[in-house]
C-alpha positions in Angstrom: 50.8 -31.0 36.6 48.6 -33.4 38.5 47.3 -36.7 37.4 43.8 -35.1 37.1 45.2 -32.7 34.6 47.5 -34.9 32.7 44.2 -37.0 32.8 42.3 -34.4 31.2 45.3 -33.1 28.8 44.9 -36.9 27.3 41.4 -36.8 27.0 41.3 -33.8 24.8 44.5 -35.2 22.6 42.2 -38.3 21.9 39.1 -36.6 21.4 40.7 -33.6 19.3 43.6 -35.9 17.6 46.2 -33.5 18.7 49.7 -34.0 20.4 49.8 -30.9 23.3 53.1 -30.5 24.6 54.4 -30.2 28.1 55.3 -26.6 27.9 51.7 -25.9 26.2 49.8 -28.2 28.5 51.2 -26.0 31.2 49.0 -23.0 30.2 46.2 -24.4 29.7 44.3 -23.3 32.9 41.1 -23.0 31.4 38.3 -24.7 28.7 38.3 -21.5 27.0 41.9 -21.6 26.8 41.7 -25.2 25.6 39.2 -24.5 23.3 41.3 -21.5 21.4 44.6 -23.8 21.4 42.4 -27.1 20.0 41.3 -24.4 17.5 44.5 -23.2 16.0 45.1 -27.4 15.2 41.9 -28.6 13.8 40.4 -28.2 10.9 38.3 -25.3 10.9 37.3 -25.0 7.1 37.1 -27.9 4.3 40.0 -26.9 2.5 42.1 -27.5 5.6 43.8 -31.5 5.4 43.2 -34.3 7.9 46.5 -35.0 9.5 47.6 -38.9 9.7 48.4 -37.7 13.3 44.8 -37.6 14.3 43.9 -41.0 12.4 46.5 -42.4 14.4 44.8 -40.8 17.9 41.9 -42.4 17.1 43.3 -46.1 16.3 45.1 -46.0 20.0 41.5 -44.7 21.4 39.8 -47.4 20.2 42.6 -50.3 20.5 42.4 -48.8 23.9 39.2 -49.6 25.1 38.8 -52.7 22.6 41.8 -55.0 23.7 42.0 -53.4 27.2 45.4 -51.7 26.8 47.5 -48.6 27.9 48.3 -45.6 26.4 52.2 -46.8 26.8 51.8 -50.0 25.0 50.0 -48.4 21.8 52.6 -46.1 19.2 52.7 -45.9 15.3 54.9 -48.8 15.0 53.8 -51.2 17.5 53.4 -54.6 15.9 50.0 -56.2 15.4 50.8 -59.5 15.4 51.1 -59.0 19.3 47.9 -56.7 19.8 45.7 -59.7 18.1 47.6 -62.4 19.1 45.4 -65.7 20.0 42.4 -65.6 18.1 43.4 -63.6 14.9 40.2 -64.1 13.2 38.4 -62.8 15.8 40.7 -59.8 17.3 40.6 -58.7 13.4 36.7 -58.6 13.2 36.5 -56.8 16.7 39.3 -54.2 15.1 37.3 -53.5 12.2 34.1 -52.9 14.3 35.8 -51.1 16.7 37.5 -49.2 14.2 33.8 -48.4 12.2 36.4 -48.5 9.0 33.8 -48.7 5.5 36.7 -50.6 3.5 39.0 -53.2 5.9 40.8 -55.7 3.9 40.5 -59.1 4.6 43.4 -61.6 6.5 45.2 -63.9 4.2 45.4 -67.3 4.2 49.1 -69.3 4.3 50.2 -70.8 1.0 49.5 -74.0 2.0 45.9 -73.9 3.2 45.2 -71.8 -0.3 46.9 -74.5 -2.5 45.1 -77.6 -0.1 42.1 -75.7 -0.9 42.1 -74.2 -4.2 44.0 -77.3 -5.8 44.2 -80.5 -3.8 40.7 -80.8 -2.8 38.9 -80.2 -6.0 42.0 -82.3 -7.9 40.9 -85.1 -5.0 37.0 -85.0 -5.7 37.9 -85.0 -9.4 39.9 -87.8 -9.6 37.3 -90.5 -9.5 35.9 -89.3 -12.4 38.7 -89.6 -14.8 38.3 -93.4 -14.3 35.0 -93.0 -15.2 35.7 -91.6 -18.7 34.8 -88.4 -18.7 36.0 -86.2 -21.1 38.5 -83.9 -20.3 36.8 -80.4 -21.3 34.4 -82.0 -18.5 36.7 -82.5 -16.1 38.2 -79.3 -17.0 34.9 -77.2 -16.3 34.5 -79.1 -13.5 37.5 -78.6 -11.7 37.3 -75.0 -12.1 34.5 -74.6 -10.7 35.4 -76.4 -7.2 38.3 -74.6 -7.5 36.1 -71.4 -7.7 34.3 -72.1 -4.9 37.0 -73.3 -3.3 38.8 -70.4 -3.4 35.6 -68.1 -2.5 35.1 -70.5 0.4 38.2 -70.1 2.0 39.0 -66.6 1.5 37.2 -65.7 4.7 39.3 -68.5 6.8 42.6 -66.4 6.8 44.9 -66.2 9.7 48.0 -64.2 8.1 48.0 -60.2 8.8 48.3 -58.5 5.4 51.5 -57.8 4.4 51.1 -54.2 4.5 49.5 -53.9 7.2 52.0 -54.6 9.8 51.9 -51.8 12.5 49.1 -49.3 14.1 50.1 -47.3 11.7 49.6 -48.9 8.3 45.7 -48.9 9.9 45.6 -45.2 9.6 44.6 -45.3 6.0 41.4 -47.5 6.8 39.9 -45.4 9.5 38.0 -41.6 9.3 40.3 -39.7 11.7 38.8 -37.7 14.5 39.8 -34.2 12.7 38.0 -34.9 9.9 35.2 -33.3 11.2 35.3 -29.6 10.0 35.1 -27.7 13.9 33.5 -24.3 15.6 34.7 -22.6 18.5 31.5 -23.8 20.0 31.8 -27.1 19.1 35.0 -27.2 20.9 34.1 -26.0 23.5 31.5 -27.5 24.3 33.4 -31.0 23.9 35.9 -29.6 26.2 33.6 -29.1 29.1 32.0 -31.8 28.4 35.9 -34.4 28.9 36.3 -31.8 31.9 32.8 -32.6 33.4 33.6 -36.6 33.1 36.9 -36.5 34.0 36.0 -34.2 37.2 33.3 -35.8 38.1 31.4 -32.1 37.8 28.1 -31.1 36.7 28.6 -29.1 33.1 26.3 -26.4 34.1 28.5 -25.5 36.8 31.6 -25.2 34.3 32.6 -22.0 32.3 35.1 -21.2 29.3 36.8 -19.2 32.1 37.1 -21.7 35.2 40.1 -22.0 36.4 41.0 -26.0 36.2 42.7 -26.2 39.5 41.2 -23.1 41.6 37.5 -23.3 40.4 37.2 -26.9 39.3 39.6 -28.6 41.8 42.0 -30.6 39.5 45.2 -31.6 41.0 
């Protein structure tokens, strides 16, 4: 295969969260064609599942275009800590936006910047006041509610990746995979010549279901 057909061969595995093997890719000449095979691994009715497969697709798609990377650098276990390394707060926020995930849980904070905060700081702004004589059901109530706020506070300042959520792949559960959608022939087809029109730089009116890839459409 050329690289404008492996090109296109990874533009439909992304858009259709699929894997297509070599020796499938192969005979795959034409959208049609690509349309029936995307159609025997999609879901095509509402009692079919959504594989994690295609929720991971759609994580390396986005990751992808969001931090700039290859296809080569991005698999199910590849470590997070290096994809948002720098500015973790940040990289986080621009994964869960780029991810459009409803539910994305929150980075933790270290032990010690929860125990300075939650503890030591309302203990310090506390302290004066026991001198003062104030009782300690006061002091009490008090205290717990700096530590409250405290706590509320700096809940959003975390820098530490969630222990579960480790690798591209623990993301999976977070995001709407691609196959969730429930797809027509039609539909499929029509995404297909639409990748094939961007990828071949052609006008979509001018492809088919039966154009040849490399004879009609002149992929290498």
């Amino acid at each position: 295969m050329g690289l404008d057909t492996v090109e296109l061969i990874f533009a439909f595995e992304d858009e259709f969260g699929i894997t297509i093997k070599d020796e499938d890719a192969e005979k795959l000449a034409t959208p049609g064609g690509v349309a029936d095979y995307v159609m025997s691994r999609v879901r095509t009715s509402a009692s079919d599942s959504c594989p994690s497969q295609a929720g991971f697709y759609r994580i390396r798609s986005r990751l992808m275009t969001t931090f700039s990377m290859s296809r080569k650098e991005i698999h199910p276990d590849s470590s997070l800590h290096k994809i948002l390394e720098g500015d973790i707060r940040r990289n986080w926020e621009k994964l869960r936006i780029a991810l459009e995930a409803g539910h994305f849980p929150q980075l933790k904070r270290t032990k010690i910047s929860f125990y300075i905060f939650v503890f030591v700081i309302p203990a310090v702004i506390v302290s004066p006041m026991i001198n003062a004589g104030i009782s300690f059901s006061v002091l009490a109530t008090v205290f717990c509610i700096l530590a409250f706020f405290a706590n509320y506070l700096s809940s959003k300042m975390g820098t530490v990746l969630p222990s579960h959520i480790q690798t591209v792949a623990a993301l999976i559960p977070y995001v709407g995979c691609a196959s969730s959608v429930i797809w027509s022939r039609e539909m499929v087809l029509s995404k297909v010549i639409e990748i094939t029109s961007e990828q071949l730089g052609i006008s979509t009116d001018k492809i088919d279901e039966d154009a040849h890839f490399v004879y009609d459409l002149g992929a290498d």
